[in-house]
mmCIF file of the N, C-alpha and C atoms, coordinates in Angstrom:
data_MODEL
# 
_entry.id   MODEL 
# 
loop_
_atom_site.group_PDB 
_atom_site.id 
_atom_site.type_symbol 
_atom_site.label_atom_id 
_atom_site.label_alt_id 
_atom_site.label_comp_id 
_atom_site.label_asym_id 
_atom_site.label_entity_id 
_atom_site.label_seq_id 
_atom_site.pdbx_PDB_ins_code 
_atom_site.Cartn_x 
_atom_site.Cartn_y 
_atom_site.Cartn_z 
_atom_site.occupancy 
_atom_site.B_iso_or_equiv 
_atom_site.pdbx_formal_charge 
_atom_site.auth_seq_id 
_atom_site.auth_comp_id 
_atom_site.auth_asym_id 
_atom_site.auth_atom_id 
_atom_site.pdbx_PDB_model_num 
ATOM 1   N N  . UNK A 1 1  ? 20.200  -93.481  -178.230 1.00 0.00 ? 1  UNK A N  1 
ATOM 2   C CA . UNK A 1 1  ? 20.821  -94.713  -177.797 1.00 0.00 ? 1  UNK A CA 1 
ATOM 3   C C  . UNK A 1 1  ? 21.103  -95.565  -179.030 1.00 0.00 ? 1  UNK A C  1 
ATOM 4   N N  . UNK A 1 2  ? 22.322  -96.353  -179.026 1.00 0.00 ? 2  UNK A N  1 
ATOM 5   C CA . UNK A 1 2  ? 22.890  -97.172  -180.012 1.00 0.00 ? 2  UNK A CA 1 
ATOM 6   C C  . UNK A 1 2  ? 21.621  -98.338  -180.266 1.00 0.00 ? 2  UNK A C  1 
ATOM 7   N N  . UNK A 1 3  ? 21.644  -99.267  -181.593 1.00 0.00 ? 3  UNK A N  1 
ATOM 8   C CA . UNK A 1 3  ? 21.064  -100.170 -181.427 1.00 0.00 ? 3  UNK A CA 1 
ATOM 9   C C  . UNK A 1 3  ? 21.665  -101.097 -180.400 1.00 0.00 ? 3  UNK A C  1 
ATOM 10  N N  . UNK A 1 4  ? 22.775  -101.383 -180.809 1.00 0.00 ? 4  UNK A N  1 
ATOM 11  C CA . UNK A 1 4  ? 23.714  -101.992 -179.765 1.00 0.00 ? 4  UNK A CA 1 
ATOM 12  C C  . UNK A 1 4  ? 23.273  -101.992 -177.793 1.00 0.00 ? 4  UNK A C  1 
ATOM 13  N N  . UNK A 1 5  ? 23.182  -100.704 -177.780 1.00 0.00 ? 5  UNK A N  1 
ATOM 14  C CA . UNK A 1 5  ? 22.957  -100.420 -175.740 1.00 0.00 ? 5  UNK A CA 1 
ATOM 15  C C  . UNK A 1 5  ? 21.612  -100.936 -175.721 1.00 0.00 ? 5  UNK A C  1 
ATOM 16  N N  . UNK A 1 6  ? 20.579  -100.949 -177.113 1.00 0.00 ? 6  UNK A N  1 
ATOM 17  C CA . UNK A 1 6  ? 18.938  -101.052 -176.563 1.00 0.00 ? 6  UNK A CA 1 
ATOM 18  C C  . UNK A 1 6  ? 19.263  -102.564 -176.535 1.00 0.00 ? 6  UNK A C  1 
ATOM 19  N N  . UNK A 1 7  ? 20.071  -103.502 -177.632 1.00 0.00 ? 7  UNK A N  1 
ATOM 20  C CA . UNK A 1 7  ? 19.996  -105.007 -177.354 1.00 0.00 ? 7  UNK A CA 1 
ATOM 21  C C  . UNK A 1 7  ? 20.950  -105.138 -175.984 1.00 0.00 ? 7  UNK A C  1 
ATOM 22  N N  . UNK A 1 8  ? 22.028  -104.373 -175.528 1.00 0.00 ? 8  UNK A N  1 
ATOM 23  C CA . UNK A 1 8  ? 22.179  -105.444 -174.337 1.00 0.00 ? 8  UNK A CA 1 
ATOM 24  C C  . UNK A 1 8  ? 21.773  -105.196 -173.144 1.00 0.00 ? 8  UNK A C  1 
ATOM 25  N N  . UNK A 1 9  ? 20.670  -103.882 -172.902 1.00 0.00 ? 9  UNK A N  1 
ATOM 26  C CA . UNK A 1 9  ? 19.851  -103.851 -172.202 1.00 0.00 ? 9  UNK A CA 1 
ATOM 27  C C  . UNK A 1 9  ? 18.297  -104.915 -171.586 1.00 0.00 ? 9  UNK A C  1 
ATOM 28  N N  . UNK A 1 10 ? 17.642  -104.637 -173.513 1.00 0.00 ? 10 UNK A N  1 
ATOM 29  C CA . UNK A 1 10 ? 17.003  -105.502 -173.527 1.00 0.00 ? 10 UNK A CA 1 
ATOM 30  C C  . UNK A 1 10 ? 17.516  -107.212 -172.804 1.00 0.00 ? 10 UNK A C  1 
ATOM 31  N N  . UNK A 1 11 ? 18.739  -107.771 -173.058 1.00 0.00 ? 11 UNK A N  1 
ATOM 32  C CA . UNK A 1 11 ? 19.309  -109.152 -172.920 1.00 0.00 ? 11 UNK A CA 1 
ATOM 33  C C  . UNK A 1 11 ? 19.090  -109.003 -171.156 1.00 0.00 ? 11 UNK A C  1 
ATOM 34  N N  . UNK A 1 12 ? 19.793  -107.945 -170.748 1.00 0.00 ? 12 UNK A N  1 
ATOM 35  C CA . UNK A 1 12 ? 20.165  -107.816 -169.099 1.00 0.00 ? 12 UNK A CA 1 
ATOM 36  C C  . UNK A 1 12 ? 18.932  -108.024 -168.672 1.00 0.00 ? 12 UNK A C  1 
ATOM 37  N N  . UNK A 1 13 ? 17.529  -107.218 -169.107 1.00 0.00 ? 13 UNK A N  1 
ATOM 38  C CA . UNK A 1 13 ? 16.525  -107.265 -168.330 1.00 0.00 ? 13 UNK A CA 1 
ATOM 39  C C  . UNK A 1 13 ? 15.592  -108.761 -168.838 1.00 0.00 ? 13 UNK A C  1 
ATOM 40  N N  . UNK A 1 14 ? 15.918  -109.295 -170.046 1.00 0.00 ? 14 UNK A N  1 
ATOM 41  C CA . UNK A 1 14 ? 15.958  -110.902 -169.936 1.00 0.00 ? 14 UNK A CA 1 
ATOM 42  C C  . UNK A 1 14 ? 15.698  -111.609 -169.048 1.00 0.00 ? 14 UNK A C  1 
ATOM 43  N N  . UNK A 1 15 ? 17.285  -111.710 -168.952 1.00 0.00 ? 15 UNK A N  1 
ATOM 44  C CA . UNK A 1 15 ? 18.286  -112.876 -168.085 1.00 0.00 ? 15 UNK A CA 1 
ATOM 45  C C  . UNK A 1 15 ? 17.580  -112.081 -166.642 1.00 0.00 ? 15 UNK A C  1 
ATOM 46  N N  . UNK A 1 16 ? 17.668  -110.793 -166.219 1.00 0.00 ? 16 UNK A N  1 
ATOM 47  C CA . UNK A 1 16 ? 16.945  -110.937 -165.041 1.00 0.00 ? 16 UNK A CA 1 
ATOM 48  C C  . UNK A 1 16 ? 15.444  -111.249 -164.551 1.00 0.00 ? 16 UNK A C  1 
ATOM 49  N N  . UNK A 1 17 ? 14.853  -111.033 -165.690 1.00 0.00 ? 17 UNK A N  1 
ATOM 50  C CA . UNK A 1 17 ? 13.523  -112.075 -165.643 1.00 0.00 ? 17 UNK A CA 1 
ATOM 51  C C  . UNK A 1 17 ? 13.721  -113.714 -165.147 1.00 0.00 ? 17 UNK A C  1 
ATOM 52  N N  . UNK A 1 18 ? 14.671  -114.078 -166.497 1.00 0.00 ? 18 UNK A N  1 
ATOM 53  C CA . UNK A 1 18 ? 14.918  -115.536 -166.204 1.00 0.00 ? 18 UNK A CA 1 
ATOM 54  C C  . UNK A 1 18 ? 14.991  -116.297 -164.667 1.00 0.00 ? 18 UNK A C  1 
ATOM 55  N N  . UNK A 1 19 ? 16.394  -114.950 -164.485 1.00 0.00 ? 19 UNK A N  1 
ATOM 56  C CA . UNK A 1 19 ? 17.019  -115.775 -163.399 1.00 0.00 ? 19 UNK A CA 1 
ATOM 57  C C  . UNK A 1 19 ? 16.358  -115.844 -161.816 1.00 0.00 ? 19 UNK A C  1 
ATOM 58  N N  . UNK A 1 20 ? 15.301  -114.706 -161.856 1.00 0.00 ? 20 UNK A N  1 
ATOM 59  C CA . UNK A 1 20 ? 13.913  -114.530 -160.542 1.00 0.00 ? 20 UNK A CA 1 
ATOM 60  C C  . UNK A 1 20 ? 13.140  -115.587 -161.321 1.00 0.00 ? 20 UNK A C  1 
ATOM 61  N N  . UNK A 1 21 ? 13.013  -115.760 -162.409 1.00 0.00 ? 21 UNK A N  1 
ATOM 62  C CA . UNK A 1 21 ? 11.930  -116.812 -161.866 1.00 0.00 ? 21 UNK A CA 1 
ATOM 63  C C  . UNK A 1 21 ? 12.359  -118.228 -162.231 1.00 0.00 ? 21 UNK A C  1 
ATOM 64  N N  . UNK A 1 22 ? 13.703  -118.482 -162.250 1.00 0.00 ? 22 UNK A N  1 
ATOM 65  C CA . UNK A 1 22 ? 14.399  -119.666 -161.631 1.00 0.00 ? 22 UNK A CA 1 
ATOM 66  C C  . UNK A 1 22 ? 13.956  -119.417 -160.010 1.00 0.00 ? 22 UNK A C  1 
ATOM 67  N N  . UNK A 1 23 ? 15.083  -118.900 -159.645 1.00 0.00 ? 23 UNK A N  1 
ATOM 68  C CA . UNK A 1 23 ? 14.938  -118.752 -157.947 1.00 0.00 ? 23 UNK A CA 1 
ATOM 69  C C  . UNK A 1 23 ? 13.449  -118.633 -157.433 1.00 0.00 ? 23 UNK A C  1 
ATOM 70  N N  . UNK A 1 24 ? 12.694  -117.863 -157.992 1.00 0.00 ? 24 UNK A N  1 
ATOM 71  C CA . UNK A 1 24 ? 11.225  -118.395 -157.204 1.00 0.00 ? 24 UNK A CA 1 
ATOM 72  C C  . UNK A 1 24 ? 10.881  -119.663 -157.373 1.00 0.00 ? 24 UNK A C  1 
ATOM 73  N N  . UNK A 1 25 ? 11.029  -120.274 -158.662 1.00 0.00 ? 25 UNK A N  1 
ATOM 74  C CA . UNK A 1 25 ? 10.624  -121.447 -158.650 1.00 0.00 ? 25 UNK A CA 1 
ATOM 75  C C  . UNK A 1 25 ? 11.104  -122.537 -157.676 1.00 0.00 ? 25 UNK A C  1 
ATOM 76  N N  . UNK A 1 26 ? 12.552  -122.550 -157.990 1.00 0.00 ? 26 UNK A N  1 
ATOM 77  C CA . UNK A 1 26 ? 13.208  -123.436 -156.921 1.00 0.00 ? 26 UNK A CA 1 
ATOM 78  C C  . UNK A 1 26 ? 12.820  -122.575 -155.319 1.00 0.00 ? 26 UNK A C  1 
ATOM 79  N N  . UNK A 1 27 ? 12.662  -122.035 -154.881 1.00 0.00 ? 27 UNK A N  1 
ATOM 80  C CA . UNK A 1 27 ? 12.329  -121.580 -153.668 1.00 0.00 ? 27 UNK A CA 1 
ATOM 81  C C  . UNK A 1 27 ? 10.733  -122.002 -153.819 1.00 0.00 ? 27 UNK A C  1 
ATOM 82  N N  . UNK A 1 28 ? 9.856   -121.786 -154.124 1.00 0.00 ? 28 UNK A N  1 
ATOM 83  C CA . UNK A 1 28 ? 8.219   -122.406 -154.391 1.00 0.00 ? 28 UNK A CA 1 
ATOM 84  C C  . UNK A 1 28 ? 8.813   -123.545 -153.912 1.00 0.00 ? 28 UNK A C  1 
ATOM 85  N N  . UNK A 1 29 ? 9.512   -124.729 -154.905 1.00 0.00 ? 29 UNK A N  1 
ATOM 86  C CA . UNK A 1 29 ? 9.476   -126.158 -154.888 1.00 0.00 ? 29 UNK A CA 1 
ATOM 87  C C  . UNK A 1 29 ? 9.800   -126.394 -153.092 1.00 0.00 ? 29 UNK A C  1 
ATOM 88  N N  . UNK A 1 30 ? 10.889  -125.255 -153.180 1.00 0.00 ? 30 UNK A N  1 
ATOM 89  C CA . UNK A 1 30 ? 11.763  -125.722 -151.267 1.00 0.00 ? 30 UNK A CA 1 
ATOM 90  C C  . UNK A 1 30 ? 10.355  -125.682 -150.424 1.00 0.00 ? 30 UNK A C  1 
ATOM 91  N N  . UNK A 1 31 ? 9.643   -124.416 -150.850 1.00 0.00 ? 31 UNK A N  1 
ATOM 92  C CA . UNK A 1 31 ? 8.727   -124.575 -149.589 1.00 0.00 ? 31 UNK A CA 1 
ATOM 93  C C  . UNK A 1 31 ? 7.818   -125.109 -149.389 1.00 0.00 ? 31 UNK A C  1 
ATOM 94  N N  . UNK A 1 32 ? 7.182   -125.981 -150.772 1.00 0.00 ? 32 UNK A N  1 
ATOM 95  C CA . UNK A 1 32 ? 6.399   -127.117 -151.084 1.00 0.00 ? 32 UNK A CA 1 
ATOM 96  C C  . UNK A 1 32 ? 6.862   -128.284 -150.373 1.00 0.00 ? 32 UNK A C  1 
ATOM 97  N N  . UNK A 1 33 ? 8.391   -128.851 -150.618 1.00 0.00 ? 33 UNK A N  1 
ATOM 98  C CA . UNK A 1 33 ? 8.784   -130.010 -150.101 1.00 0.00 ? 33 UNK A CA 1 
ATOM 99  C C  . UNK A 1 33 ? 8.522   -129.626 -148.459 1.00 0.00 ? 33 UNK A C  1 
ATOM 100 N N  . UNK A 1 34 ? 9.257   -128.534 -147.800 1.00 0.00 ? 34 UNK A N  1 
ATOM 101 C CA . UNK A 1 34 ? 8.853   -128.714 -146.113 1.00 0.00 ? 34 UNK A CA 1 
ATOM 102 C C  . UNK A 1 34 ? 8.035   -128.621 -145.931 1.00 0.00 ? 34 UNK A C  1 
ATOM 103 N N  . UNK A 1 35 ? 6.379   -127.698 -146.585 1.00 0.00 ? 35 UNK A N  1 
ATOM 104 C CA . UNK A 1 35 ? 5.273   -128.218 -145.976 1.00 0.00 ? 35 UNK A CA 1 
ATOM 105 C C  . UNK A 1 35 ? 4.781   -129.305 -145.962 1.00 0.00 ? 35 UNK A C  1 
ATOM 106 N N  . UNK A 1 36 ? 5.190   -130.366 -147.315 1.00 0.00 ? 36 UNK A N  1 
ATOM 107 C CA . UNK A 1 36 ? 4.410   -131.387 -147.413 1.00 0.00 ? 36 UNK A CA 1 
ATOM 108 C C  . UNK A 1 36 ? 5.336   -132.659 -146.155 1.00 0.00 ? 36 UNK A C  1 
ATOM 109 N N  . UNK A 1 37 ? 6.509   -132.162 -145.749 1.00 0.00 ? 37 UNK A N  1 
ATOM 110 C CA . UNK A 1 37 ? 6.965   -133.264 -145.034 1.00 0.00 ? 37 UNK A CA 1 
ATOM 111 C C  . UNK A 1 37 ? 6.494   -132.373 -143.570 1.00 0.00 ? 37 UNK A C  1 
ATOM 112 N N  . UNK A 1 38 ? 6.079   -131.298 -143.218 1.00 0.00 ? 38 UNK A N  1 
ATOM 113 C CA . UNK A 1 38 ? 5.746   -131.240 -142.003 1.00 0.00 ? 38 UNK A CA 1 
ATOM 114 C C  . UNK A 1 38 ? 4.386   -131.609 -141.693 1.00 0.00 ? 38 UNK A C  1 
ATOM 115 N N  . UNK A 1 39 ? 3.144   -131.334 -143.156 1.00 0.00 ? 39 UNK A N  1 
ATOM 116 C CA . UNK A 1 39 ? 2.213   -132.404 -142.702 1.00 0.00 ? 39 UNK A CA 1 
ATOM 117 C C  . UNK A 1 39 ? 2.035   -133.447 -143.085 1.00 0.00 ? 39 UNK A C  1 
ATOM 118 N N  . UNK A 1 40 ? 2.985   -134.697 -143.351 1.00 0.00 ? 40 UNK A N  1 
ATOM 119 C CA . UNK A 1 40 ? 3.261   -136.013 -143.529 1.00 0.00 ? 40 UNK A CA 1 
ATOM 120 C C  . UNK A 1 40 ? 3.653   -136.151 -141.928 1.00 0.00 ? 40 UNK A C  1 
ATOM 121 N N  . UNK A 1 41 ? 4.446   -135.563 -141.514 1.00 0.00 ? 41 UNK A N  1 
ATOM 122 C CA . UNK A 1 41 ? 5.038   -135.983 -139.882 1.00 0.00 ? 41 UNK A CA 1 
ATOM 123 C C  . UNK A 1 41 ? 3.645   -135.414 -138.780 1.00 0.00 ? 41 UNK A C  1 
ATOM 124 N N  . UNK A 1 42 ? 3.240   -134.611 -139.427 1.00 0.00 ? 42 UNK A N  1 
ATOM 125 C CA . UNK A 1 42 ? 1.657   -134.501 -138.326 1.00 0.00 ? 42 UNK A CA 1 
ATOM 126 C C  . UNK A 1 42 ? 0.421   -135.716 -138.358 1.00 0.00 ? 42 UNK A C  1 
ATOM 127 N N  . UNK A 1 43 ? 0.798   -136.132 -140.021 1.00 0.00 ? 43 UNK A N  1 
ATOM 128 C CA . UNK A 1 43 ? -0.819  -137.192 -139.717 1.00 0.00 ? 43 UNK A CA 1 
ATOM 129 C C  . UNK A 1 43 ? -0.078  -138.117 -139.492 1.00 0.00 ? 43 UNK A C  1 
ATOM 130 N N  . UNK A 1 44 ? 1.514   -138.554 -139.614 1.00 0.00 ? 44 UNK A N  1 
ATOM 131 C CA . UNK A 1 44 ? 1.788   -139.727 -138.423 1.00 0.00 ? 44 UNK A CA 1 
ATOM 132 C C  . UNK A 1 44 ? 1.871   -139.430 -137.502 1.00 0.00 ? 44 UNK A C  1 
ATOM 133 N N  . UNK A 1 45 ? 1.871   -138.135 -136.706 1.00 0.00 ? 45 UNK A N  1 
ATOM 134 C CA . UNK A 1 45 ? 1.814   -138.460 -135.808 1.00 0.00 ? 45 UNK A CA 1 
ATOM 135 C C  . UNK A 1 45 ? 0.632   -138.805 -134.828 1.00 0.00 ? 45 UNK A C  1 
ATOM 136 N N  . UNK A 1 46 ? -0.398  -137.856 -135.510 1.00 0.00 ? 46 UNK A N  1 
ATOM 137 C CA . UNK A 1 46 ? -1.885  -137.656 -134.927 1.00 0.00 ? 46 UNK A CA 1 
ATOM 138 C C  . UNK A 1 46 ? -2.396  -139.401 -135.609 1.00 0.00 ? 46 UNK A C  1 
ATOM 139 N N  . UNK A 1 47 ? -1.964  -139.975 -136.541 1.00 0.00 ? 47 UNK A N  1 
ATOM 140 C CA . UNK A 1 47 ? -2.308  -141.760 -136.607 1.00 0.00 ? 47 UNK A CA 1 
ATOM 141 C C  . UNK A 1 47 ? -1.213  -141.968 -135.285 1.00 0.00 ? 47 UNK A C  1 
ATOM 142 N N  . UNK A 1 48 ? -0.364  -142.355 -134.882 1.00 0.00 ? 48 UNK A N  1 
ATOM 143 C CA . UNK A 1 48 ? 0.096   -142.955 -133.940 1.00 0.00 ? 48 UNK A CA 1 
ATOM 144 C C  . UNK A 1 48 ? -0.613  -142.645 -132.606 1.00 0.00 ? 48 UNK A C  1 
ATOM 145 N N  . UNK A 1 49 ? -1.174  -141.244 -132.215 1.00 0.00 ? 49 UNK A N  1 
ATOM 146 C CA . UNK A 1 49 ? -2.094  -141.232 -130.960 1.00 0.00 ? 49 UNK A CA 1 
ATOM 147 C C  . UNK A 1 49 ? -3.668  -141.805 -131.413 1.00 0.00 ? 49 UNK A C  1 
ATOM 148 N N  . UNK A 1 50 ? -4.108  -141.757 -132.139 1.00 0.00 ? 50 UNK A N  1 
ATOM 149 C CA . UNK A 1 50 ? -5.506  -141.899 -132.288 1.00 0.00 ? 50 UNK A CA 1 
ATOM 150 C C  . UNK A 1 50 ? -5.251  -144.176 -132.349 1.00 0.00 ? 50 UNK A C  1 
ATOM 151 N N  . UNK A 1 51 ? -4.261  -144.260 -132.850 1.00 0.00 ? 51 UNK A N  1 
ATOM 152 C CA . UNK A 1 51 ? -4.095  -146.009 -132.440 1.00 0.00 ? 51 UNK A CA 1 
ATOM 153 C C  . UNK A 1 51 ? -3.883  -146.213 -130.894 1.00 0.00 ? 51 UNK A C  1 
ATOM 154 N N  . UNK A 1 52 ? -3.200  -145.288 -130.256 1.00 0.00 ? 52 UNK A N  1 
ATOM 155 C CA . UNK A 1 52 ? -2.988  -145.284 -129.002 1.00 0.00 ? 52 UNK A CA 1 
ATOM 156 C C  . UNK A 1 52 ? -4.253  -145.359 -128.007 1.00 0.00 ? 52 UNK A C  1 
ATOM 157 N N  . UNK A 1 53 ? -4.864  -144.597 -128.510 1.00 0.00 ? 53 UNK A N  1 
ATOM 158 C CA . UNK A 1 53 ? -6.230  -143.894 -127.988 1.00 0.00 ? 53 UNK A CA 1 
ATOM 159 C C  . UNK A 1 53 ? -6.870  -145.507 -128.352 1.00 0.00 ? 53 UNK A C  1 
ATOM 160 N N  . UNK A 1 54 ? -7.077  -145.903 -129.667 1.00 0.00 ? 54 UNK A N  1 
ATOM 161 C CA . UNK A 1 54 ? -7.869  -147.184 -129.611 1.00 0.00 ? 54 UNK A CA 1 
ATOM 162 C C  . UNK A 1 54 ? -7.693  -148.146 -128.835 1.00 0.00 ? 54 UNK A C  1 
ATOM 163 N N  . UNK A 1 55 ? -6.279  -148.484 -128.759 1.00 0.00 ? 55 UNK A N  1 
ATOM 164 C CA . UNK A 1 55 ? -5.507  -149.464 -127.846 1.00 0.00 ? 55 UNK A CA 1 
ATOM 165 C C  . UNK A 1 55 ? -6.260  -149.028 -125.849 1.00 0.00 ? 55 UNK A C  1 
ATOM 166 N N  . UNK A 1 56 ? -6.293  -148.244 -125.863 1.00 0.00 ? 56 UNK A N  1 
ATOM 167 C CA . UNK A 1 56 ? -6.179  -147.243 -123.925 1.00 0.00 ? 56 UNK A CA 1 
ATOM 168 C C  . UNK A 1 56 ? -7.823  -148.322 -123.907 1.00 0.00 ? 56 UNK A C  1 
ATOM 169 N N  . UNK A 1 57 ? -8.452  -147.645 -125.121 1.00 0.00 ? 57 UNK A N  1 
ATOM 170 C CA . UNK A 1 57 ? -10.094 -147.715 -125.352 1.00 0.00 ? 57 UNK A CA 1 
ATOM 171 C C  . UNK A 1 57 ? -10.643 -149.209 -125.061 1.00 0.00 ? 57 UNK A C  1 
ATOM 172 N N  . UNK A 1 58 ? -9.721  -149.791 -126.176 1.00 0.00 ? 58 UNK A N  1 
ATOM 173 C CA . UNK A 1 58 ? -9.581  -151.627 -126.184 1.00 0.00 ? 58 UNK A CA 1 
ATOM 174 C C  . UNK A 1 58 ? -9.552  -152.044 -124.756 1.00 0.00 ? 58 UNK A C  1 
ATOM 175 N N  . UNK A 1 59 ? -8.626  -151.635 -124.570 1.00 0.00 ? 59 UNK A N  1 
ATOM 176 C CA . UNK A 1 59 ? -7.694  -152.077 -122.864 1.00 0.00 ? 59 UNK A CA 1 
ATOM 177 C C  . UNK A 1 59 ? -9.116  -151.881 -121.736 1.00 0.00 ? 59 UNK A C  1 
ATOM 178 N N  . UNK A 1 60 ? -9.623  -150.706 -121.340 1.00 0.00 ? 60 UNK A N  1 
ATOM 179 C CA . UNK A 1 60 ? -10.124 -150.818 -120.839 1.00 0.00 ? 60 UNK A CA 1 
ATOM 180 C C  . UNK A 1 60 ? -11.778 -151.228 -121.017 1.00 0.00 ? 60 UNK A C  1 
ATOM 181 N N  . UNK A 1 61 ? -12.179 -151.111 -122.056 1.00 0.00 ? 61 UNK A N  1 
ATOM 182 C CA . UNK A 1 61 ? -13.612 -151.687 -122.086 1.00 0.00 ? 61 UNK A CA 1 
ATOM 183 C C  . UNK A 1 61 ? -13.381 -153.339 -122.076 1.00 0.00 ? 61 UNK A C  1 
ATOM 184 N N  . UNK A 1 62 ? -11.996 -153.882 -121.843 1.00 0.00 ? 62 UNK A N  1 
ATOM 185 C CA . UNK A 1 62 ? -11.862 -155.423 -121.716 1.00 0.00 ? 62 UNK A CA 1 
ATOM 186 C C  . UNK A 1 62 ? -12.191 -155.286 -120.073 1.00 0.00 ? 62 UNK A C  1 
ATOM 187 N N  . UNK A 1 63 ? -10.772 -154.574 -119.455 1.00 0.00 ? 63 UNK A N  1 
ATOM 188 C CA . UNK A 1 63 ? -11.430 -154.660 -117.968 1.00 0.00 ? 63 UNK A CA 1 
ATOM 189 C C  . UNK A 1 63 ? -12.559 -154.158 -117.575 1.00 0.00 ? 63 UNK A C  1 
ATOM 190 N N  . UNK A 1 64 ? -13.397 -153.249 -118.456 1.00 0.00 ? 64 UNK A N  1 
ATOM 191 C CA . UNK A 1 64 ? -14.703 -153.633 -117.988 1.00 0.00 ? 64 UNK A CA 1 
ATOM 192 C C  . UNK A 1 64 ? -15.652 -154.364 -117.794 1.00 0.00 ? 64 UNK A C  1 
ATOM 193 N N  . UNK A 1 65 ? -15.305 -155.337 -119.264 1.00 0.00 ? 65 UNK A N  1 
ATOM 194 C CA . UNK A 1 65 ? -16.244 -156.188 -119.378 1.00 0.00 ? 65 UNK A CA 1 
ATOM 195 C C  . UNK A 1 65 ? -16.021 -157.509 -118.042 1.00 0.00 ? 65 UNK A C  1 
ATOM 196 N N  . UNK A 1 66 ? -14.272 -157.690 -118.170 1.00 0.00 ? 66 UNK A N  1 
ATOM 197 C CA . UNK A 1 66 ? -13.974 -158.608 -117.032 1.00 0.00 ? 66 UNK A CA 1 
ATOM 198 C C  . UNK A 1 66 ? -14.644 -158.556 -115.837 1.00 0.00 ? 66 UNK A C  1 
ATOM 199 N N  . UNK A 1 67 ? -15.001 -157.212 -115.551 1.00 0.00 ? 67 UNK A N  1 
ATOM 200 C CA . UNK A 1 67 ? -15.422 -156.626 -113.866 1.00 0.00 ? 67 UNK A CA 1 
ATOM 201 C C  . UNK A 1 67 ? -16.716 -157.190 -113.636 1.00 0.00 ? 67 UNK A C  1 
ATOM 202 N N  . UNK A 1 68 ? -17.567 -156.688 -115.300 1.00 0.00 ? 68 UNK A N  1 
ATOM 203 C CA . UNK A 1 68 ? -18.759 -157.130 -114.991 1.00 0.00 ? 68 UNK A CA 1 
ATOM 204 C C  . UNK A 1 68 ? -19.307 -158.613 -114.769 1.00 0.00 ? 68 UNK A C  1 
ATOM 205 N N  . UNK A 1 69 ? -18.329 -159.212 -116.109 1.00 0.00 ? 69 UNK A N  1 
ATOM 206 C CA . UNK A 1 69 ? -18.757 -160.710 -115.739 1.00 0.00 ? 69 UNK A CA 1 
ATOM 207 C C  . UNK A 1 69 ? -17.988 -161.330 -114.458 1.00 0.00 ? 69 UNK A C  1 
ATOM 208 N N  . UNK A 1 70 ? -17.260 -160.729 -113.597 1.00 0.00 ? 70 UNK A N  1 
ATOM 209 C CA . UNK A 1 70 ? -16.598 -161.082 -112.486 1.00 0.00 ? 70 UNK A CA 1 
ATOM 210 C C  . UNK A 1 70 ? -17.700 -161.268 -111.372 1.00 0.00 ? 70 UNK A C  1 
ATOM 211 N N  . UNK A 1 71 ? -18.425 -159.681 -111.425 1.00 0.00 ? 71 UNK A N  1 
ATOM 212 C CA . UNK A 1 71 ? -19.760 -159.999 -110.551 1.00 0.00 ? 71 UNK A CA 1 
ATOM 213 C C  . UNK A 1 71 ? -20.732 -160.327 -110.992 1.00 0.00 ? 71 UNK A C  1 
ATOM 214 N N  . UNK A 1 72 ? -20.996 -160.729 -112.261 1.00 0.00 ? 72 UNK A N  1 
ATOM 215 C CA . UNK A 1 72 ? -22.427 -161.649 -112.590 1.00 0.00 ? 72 UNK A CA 1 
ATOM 216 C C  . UNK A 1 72 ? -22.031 -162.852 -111.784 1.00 0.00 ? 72 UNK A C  1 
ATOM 217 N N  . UNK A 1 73 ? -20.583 -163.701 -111.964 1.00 0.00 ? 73 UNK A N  1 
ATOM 218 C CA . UNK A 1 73 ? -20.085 -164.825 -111.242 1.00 0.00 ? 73 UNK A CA 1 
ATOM 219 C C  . UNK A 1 73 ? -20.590 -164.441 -109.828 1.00 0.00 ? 73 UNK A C  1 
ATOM 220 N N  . UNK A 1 74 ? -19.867 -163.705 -109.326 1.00 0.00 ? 74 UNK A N  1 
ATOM 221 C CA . UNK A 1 74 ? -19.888 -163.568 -107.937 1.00 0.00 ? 74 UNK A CA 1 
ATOM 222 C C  . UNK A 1 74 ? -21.417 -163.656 -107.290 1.00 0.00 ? 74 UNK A C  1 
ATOM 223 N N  . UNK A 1 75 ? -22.210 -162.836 -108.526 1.00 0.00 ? 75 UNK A N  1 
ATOM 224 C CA . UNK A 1 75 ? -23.588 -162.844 -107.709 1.00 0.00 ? 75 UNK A CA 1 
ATOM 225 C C  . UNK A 1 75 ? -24.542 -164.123 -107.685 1.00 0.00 ? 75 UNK A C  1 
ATOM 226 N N  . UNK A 1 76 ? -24.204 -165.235 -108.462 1.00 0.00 ? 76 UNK A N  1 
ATOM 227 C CA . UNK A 1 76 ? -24.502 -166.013 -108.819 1.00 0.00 ? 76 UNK A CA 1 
ATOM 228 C C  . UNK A 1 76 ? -24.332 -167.496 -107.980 1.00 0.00 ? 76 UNK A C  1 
ATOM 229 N N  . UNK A 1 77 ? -23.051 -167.266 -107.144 1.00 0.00 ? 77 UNK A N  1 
ATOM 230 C CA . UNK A 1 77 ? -22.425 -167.991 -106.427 1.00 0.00 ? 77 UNK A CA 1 
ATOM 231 C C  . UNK A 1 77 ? -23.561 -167.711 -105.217 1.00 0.00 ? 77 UNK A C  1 
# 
């Protein structure tokens, strides 16, 4: 083989090094960005029920408390 065919062999199998690990990289980064925005959209969403859940929680240990002091009144009367 020429010196010539071993350098533009050598170059070809280079540049195809290079150019896979461009594309993995940018493909890594792609699938970095959608996991990190699919669990950014899970812990808002699992924060928006667990406030919900506090709120249900709030809500009703008020009407409980109302009930009870309704019949301390009542029993009192």
């Amino acid at each position: 083989m020429t010196p010539t065919g071993v350098g533009v062999r050598e170059y070809c199998a280079n540049t195809r090094e290079k150019s896979n690990l461009r594309y993995s990289d940018r493909n890594i980064k792609a699938q970095a960005r959608y996991w990190l925005k699919r669990l950014s959209t899970t812990l808002a969403n699992l924060t928006s029920h667990v406030t919900r859940f506090i709120k249900i929680c709030d809500v009703e240990q008020r009407f409980t408390t109302e009930n009870i002091n309704l019949m301390i009144q009542s029993s009192t009367e």
